[in-house]
N, CA and C atoms as an extended XYZ file, in Angstrom:
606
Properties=species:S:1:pos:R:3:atomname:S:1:resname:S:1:resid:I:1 pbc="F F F"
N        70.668      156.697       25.291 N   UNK     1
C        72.090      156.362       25.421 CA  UNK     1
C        72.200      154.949       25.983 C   UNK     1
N        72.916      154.512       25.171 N   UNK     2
C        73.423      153.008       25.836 CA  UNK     2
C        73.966      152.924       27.438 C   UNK     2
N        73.729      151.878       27.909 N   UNK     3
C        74.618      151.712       29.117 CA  UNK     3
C        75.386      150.582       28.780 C   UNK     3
N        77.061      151.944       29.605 N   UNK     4
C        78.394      151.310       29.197 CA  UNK     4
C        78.669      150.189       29.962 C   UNK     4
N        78.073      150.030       31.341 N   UNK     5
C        78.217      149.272       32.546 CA  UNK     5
C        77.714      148.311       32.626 C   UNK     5
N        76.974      147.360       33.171 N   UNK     6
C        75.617      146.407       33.849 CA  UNK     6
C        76.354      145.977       35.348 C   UNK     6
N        75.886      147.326       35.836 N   UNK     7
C        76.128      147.142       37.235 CA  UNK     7
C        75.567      146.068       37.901 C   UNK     7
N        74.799      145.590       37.780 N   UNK     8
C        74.149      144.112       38.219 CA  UNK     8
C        75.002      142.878       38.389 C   UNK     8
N        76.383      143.151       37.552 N   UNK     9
C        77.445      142.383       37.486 CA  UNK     9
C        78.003      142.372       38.826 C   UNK     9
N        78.229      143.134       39.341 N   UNK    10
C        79.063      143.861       40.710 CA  UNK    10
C        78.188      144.060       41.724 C   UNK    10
N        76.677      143.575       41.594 N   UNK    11
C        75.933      143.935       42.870 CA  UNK    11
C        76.914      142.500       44.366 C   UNK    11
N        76.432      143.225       45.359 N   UNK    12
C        76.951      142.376       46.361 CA  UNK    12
C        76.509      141.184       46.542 C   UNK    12
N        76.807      140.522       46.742 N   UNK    13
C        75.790      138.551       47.020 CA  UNK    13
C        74.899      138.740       47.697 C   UNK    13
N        73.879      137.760       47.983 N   UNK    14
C        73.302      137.745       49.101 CA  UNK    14
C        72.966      137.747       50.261 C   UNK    14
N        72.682      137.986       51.158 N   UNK    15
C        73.225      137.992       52.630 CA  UNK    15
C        72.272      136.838       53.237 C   UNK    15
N        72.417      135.793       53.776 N   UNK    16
C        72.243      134.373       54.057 CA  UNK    16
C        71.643      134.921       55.298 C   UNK    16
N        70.292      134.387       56.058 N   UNK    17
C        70.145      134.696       57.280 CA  UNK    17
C        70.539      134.064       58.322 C   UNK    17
N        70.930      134.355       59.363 N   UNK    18
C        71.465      134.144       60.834 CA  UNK    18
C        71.121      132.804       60.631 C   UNK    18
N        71.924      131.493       60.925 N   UNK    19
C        71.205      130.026       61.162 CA  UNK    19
C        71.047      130.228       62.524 C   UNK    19
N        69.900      129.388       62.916 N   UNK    20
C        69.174      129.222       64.405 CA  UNK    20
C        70.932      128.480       64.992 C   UNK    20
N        70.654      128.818       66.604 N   UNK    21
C        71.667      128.502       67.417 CA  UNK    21
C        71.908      126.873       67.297 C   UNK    21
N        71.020      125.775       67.287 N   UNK    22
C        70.772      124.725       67.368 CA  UNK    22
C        71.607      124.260       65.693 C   UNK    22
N        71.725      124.814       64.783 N   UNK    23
C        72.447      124.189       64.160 CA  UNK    23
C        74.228      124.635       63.918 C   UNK    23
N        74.438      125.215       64.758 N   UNK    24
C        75.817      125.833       65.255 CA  UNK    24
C        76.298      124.435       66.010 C   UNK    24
N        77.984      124.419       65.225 N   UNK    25
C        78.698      123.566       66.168 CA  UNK    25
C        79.894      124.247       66.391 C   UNK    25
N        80.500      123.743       67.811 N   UNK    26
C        80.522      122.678       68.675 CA  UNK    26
C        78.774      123.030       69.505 C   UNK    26
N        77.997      122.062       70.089 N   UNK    27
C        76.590      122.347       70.468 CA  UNK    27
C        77.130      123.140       71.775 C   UNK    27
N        75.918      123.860       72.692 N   UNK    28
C        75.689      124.674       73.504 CA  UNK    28
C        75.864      123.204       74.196 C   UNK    28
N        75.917      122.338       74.136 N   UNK    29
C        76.225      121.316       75.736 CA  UNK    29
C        77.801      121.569       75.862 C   UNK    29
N        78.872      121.781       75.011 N   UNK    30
C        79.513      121.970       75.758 CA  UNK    30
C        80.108      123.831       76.765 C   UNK    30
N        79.077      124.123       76.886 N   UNK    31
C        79.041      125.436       77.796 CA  UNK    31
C        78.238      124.950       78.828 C   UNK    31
N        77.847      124.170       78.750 N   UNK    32
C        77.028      123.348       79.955 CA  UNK    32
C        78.225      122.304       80.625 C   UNK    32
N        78.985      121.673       79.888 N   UNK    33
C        80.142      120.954       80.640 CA  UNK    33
C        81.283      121.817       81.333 C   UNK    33
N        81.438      123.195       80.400 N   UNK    34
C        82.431      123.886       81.445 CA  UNK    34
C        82.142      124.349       82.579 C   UNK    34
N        80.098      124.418       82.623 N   UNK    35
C        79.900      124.742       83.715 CA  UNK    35
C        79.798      124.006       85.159 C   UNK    35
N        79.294      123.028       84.631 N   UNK    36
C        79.833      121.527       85.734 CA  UNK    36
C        80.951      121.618       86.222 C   UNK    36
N        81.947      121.247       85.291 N   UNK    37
C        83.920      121.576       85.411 CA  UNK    37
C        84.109      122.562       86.378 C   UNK    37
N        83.200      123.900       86.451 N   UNK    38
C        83.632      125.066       87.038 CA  UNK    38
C        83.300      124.966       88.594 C   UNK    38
N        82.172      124.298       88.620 N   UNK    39
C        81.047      123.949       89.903 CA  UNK    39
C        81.783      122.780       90.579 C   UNK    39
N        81.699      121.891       89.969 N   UNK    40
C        82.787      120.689       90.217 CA  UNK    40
C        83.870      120.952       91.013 C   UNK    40
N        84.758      121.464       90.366 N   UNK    41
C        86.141      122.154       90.786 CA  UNK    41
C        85.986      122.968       92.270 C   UNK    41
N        84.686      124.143       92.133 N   UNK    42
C        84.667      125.016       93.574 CA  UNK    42
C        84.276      124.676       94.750 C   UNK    42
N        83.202      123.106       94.442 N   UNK    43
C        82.736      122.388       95.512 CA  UNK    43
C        84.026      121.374       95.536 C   UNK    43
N        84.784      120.987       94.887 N   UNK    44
C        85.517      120.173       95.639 CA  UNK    44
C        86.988      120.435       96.388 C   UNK    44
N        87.477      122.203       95.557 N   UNK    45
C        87.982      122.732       96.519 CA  UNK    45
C        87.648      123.317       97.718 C   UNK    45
N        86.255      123.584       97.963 N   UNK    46
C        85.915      123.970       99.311 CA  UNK    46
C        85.520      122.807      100.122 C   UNK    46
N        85.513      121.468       99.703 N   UNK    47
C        85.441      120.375      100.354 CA  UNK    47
C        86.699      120.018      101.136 C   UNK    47
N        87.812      119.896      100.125 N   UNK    48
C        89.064      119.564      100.599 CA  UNK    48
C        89.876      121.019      101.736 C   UNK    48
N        89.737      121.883      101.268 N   UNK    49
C        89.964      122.983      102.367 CA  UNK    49
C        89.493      123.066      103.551 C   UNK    49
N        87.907      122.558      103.691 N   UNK    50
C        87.079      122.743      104.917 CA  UNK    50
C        87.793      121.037      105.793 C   UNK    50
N        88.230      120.336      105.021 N   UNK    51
C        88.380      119.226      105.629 CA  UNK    51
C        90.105      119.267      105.996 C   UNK    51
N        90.936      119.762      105.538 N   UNK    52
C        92.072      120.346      105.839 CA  UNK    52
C        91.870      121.366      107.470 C   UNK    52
N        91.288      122.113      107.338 N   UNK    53
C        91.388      123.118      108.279 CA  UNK    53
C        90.315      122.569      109.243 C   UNK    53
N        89.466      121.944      109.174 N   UNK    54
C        88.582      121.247      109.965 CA  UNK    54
C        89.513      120.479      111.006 C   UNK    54
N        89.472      120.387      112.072 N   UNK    55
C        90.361      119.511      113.141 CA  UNK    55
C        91.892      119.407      113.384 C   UNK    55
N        92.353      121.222      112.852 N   UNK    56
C        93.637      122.272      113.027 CA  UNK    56
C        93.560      122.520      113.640 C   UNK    56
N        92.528      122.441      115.000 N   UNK    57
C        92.706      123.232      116.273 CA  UNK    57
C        93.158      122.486      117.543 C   UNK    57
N        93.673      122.854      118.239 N   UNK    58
C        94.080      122.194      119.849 CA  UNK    58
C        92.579      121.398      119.644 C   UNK    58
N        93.249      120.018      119.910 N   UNK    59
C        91.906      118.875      120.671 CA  UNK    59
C        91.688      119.436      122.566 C   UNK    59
N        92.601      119.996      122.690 N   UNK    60
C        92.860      119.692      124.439 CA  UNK    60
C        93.768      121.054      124.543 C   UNK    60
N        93.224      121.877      125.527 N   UNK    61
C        93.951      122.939      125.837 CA  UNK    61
C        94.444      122.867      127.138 C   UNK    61
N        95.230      123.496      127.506 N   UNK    62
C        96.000      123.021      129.052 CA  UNK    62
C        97.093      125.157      129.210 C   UNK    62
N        97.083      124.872      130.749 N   UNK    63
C        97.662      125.975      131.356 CA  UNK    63
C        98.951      125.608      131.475 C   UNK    63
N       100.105      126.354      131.351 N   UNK    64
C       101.674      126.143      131.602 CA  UNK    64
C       101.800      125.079      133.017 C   UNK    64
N       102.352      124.349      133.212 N   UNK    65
C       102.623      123.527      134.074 CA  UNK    65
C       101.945      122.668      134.441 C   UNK    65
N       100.358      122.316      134.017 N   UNK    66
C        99.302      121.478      133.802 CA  UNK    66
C        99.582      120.532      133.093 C   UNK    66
N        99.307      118.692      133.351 N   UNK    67
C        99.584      117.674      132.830 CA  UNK    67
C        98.124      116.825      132.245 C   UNK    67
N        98.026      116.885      131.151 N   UNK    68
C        96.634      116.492      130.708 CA  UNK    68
C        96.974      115.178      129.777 C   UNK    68
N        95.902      114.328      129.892 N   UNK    69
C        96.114      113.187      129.385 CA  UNK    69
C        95.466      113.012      128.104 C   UNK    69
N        96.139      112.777      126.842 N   UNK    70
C        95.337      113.148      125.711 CA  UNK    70
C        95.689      111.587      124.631 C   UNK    70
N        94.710      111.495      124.062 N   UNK    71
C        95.105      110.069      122.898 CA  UNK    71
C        95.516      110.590      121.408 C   UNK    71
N        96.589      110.208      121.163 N   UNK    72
C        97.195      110.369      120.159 CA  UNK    72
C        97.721      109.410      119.461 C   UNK    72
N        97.461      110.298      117.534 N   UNK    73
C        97.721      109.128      116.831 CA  UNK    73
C        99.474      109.393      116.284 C   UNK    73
N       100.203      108.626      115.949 N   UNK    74
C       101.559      108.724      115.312 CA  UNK    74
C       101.574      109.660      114.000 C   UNK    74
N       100.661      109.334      113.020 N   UNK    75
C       100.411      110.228      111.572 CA  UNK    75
C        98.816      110.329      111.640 C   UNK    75
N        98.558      111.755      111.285 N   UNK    76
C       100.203      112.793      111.130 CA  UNK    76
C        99.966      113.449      112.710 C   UNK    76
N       101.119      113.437      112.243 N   UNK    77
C       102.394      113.955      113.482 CA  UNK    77
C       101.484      114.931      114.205 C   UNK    77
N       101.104      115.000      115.748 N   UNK    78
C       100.212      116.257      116.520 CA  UNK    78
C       101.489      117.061      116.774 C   UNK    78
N       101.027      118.134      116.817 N   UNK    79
C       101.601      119.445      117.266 CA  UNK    79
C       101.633      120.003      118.711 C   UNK    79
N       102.470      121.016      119.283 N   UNK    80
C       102.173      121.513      120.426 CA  UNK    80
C       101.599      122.705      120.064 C   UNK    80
N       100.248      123.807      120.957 N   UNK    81
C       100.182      125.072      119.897 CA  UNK    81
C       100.480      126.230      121.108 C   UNK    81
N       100.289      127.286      121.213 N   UNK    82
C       100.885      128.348      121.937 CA  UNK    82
C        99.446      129.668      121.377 C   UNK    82
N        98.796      130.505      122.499 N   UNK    83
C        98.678      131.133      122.174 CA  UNK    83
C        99.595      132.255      122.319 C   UNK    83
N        99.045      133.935      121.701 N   UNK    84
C        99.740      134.658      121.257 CA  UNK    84
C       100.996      135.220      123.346 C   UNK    84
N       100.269      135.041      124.365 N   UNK    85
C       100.608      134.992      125.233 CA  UNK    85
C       102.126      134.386      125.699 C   UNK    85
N       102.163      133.212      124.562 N   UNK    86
C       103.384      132.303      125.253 CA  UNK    86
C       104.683      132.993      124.031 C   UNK    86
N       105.458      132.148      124.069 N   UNK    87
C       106.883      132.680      123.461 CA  UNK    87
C       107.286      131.161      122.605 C   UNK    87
N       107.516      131.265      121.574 N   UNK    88
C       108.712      130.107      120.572 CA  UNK    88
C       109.341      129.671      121.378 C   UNK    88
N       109.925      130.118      122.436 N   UNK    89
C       110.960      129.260      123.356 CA  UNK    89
C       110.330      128.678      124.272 C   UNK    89
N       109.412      128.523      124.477 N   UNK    90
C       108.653      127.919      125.567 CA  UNK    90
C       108.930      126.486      125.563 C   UNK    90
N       108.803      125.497      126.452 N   UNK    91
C       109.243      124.115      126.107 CA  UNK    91
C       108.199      122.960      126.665 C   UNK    91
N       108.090      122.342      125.945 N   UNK    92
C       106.636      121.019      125.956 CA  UNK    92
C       107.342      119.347      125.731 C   UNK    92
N       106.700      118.739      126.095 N   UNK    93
C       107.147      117.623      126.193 CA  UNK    93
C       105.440      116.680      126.116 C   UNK    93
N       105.591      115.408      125.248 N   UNK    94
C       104.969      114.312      125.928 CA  UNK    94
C       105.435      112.989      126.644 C   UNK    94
N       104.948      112.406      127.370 N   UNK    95
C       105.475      111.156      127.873 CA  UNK    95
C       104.471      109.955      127.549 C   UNK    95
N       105.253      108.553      127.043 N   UNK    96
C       104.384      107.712      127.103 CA  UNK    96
C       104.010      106.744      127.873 C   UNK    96
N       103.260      105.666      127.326 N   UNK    97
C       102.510      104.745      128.456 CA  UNK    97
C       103.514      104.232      129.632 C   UNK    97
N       104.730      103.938      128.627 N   UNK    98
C       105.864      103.317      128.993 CA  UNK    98
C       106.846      104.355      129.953 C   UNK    98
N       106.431      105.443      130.153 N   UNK    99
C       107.308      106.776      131.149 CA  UNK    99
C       108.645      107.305      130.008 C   UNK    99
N       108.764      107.014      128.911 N   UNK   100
C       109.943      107.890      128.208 CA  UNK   100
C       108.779      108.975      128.068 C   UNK   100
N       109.819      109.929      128.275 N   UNK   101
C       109.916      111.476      127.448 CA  UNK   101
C       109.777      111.624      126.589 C   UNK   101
N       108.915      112.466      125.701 N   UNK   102
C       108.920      112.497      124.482 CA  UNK   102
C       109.454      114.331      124.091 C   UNK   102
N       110.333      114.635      123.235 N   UNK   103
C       110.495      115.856      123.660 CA  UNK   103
C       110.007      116.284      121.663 C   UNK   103
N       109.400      117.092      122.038 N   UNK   104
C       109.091      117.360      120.372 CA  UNK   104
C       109.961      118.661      119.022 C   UNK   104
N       109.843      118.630      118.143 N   UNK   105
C       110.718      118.981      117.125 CA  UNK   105
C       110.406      120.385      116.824 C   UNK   105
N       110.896      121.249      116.915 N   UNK   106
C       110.597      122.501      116.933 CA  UNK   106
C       110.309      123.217      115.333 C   UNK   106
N       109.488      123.964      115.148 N   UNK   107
C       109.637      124.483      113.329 CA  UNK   107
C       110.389      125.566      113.323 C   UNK   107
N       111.161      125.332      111.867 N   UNK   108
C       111.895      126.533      111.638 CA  UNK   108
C       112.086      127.366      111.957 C   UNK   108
N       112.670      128.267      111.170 N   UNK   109
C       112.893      129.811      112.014 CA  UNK   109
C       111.882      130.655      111.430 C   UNK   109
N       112.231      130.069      110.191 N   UNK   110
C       110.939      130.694      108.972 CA  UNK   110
C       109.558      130.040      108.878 C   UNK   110
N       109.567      128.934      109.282 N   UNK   111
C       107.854      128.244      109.181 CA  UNK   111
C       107.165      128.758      110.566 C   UNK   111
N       105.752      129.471      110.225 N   UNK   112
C       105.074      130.225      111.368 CA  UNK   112
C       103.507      129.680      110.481 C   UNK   112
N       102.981      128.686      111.317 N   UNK   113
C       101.412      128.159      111.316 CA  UNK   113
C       100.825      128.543      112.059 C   UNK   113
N        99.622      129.486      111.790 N   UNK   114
C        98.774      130.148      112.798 CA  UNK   114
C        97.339      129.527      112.858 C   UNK   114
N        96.348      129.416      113.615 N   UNK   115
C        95.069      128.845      113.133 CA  UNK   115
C        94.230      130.204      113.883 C   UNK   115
N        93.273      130.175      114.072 N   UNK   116
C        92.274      131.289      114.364 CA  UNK   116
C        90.944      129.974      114.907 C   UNK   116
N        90.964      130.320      116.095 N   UNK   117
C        89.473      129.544      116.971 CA  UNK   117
C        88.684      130.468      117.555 C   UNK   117
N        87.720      130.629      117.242 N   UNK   118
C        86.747      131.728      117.606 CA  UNK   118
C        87.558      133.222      118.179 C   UNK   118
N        88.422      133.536      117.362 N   UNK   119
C        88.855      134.944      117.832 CA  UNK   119
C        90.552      134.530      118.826 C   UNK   119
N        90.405      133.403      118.786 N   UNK   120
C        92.080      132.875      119.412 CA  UNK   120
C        93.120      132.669      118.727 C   UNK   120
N        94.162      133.257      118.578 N   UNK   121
C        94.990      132.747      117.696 CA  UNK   121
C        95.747      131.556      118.683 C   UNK   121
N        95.902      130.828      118.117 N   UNK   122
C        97.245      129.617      118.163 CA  UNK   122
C        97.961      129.434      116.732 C   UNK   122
N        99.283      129.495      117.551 N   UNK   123
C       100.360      129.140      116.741 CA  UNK   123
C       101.289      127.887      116.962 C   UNK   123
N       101.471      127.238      115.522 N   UNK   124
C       102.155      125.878      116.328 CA  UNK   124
C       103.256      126.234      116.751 C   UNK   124
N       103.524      125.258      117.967 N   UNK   125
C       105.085      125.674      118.709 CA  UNK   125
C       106.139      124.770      118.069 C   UNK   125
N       105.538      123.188      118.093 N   UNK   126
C       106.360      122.026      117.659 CA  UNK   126
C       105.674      121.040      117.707 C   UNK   126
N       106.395      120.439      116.691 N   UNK   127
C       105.665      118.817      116.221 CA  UNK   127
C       106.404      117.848      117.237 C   UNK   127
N       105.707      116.433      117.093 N   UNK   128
C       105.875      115.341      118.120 CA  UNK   128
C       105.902      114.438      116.955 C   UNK   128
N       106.750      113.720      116.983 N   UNK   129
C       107.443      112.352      116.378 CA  UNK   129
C       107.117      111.386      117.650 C   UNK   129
N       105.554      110.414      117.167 N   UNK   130
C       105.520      109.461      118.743 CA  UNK   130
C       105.746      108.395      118.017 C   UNK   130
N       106.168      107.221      118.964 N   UNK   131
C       106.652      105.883      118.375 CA  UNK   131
C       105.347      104.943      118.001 C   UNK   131
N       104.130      105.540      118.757 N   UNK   132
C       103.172      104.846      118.256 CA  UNK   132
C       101.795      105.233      118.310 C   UNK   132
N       100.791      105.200      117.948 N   UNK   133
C        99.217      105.733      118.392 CA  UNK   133
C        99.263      104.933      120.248 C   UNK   133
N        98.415      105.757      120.712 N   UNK   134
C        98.315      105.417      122.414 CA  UNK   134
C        97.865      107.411      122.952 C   UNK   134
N        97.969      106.456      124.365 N   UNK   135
C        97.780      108.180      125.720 CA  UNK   135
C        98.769      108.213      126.528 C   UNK   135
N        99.034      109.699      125.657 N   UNK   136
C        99.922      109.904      126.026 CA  UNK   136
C        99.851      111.715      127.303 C   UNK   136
N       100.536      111.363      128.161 N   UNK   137
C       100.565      112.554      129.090 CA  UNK   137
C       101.749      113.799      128.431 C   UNK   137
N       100.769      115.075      128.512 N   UNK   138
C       101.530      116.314      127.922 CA  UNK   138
C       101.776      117.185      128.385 C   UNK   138
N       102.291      118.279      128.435 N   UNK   139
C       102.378      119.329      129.540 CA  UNK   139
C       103.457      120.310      128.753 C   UNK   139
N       102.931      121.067      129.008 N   UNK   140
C       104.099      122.657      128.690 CA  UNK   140
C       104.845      123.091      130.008 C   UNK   140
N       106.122      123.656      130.228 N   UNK   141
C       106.397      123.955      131.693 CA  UNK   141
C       106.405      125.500      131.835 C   UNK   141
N       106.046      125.995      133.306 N   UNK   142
C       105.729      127.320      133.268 CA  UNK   142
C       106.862      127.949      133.795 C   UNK   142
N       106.991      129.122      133.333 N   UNK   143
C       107.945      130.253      133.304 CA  UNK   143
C       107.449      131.578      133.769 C   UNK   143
N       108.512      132.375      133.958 N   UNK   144
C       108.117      133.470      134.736 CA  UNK   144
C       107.512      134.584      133.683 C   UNK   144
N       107.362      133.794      132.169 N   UNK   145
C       107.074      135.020      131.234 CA  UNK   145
C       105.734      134.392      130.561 C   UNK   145
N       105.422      132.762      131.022 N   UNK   146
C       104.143      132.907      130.209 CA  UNK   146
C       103.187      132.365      130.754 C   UNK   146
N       102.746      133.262      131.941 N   UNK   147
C       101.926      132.722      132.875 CA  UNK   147
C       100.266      132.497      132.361 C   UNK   147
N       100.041      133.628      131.616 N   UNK   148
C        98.778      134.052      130.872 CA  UNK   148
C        98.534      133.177      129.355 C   UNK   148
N        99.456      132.391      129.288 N   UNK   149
C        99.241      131.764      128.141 CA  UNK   149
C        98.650      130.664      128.039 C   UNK   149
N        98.304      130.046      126.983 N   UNK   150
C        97.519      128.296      127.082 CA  UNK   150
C        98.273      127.868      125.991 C   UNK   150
N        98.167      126.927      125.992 N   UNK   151
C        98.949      125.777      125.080 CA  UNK   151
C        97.659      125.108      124.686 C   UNK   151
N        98.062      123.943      123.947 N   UNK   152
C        97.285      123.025      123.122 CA  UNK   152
C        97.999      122.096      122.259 C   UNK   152
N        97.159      120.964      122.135 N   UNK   153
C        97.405      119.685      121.317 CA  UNK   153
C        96.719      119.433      120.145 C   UNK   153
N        97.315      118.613      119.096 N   UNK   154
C        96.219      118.798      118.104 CA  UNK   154
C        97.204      118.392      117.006 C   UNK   154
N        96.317      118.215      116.031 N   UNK   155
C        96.873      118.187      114.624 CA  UNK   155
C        96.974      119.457      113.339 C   UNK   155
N        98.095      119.655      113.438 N   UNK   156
C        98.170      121.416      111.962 CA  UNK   156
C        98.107      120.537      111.084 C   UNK   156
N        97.484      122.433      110.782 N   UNK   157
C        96.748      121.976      108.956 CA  UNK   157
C        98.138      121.388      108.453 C   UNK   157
N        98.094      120.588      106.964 N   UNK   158
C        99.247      120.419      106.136 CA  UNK   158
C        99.411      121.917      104.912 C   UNK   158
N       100.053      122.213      104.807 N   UNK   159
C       100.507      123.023      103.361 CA  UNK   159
C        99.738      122.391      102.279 C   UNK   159
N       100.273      121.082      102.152 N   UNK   160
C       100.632      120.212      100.829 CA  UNK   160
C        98.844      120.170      100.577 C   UNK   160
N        97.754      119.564      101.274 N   UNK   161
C        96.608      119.449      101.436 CA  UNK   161
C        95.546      120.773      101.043 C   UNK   161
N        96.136      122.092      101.556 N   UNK   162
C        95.492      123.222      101.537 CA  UNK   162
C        96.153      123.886      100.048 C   UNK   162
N        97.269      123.867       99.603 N   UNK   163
C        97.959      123.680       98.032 CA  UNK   163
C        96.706      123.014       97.213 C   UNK   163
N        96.519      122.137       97.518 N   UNK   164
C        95.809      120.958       96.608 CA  UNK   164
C        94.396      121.686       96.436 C   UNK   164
N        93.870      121.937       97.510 N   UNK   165
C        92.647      122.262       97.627 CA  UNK   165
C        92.308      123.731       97.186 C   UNK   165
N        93.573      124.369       96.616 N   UNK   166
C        93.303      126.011       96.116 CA  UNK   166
C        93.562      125.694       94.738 C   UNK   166
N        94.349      124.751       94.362 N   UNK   167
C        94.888      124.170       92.611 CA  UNK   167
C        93.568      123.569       91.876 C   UNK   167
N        92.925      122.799       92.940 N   UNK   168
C        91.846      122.137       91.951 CA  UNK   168
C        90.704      123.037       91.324 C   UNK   168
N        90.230      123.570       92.296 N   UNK   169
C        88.962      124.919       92.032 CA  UNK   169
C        89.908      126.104       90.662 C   UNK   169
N        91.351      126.245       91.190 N   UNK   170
C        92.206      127.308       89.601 CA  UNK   170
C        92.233      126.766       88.585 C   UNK   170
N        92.581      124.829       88.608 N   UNK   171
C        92.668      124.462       87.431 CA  UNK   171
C        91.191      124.109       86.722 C   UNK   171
N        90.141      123.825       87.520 N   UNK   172
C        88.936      123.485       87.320 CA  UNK   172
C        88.448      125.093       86.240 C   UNK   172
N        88.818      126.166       87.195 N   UNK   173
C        88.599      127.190       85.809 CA  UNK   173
C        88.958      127.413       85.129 C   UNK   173
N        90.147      127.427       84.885 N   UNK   174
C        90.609      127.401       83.710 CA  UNK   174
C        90.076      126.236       82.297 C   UNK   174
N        90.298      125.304       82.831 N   UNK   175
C        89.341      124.748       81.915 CA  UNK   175
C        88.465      125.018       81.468 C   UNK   175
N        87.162      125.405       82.286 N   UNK   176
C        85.953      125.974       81.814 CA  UNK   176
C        86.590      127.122       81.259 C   UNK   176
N        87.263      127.286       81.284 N   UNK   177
C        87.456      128.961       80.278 CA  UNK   177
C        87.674      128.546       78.986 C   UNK   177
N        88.905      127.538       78.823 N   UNK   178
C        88.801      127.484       77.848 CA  UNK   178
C        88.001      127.053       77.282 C   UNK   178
N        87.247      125.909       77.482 N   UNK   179
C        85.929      125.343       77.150 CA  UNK   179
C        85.309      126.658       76.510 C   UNK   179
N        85.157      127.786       77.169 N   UNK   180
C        83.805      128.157       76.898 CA  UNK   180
C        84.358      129.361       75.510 C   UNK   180
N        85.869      129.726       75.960 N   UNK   181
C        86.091      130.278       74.316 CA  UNK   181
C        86.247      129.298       73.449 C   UNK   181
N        86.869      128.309       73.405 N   UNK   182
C        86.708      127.617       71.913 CA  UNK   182
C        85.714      127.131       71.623 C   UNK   182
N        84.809      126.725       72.480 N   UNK   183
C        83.447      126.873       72.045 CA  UNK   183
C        82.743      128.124       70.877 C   UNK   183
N        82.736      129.429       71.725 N   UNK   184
C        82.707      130.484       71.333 CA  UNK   184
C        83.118      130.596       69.968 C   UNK   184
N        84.312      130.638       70.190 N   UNK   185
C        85.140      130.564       68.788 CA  UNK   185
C        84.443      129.965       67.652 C   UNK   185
N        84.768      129.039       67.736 N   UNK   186
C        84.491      128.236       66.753 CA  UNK   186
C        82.910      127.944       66.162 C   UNK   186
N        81.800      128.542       66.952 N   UNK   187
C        80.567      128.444       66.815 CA  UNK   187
C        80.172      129.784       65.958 C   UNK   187
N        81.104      130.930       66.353 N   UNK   188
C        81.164      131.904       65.230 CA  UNK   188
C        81.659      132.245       63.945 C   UNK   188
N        82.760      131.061       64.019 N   UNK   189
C        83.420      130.811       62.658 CA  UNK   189
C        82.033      129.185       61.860 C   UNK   189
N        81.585      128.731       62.787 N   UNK   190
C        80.386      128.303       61.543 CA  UNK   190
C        79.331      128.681       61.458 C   UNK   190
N        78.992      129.604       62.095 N   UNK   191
C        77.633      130.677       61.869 CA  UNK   191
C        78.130      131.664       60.241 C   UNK   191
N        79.667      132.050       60.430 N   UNK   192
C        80.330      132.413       59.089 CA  UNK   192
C        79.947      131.792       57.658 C   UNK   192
N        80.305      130.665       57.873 N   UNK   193
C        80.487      129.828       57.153 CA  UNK   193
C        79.079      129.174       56.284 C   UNK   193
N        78.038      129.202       57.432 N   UNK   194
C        76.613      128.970       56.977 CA  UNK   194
C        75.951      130.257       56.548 C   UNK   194
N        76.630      131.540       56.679 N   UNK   195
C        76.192      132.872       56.164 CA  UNK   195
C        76.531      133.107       54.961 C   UNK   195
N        77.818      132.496       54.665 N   UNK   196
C        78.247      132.662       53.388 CA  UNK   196
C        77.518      132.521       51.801 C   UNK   196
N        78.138      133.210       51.274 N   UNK   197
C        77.082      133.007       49.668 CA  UNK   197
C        77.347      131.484       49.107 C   UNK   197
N        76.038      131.415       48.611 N   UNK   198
C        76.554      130.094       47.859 CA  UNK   198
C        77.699      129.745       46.774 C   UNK   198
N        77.790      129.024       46.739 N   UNK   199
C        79.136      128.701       45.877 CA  UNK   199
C        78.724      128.852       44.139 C   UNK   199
N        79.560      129.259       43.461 N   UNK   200
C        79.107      129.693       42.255 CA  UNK   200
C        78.494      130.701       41.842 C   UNK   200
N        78.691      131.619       43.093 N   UNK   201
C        77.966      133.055       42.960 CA  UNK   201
C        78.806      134.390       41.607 C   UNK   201
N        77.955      134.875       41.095 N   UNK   202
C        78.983      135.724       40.248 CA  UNK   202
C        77.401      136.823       40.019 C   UNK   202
């Protein structure tokens, strides 16, 4: 009997073998650049954070009614700090070379900056607007409610600085992400493409 068919017509193409990784593009260096980007980014947000929060603590600690002589710069602006002992209403003052008063600016109702020193909390009480870098004499005054407390001088962290320093390391990954899918991507769509049958296949 004859054959009605020639299935040989309809066999499937060939199947092309896997090309080696090395001739795949975009190349494997760039999964090596997102990884830099990624490394990059986490060392230089933990650079800028450690250097933010680095020298947030009271320079100079002092007892309620104690007058300590401390050098201060104008920017940025030092703080008064309070541990958990004292009260928001408590009241501090510096004076300068020259004998004015310096009376300092209190934070919000809603802004609350805390720092942590070996197991201490301080919280800032209020900032100081000084007219110039110099030594200046400081003092908290004591009350019948915060006898047990300490105060401190110093410079708070900024927001804006510690913002910066959590954005760079998020945006740094993200990048590498994408980096590393369109990489991806696209290295599997020409592994496709080099699998494919040759042209003129029938």
């Amino acid at each position: 009997m004859s054959r009605l068919f020639d299935m040989s017509a309809y066999a499937p193409p060939p199947r092309q073998p896997s090309p080696p990784g090395r001739l795949l593009r975009p190349r494997r260096l760039w999964w090596v650049v997102a990884g830099v980007i990624a490394a990059a980014g986490l060392i230089t947000g933990a650079v800028l954070l450690i250097t933010a929060v680095t020298g947030a603590f009271p320079r100079q600690t002092f007892a309620p009614g104690e007058t300590v002589s401390v050098s201060l710069k104008r920017d940025p602006q030092p703080a008064f700090y309070v541990t958990d002992a004292g009260s928001p209403d408590d009241s501090c003052y510096a004076q300068g070379p020259d004998g004015q008063r310096i009376d300092p600016r209190r934070l919000s109702a809603n802004t609350h900056i805390t720092v942590n020193d070996n197991g201490t909390q301080w919280h800032v009480l209020s900032r100081l607007r000084l007219p110039s870098d110099g030594t200046y004499q400081v003092t908290c005054l004591k009350s019948a409610t915060n006898a047990g407390a300490r105060y401190g001088i110093g410079t708070p962290p900024k927001a804006a600085r510690i913002a910066v320093a959590i954005l760079i390391p998020v945006g740094a990954l993200a990048i590498a992400l994408v980096i590393t899918i369109v990489t991806a991507v696209r290295r599997n769509a020409h592994r496709r493409r080099l699998m494919a049958p040759p042209p003129g296949y029938v």
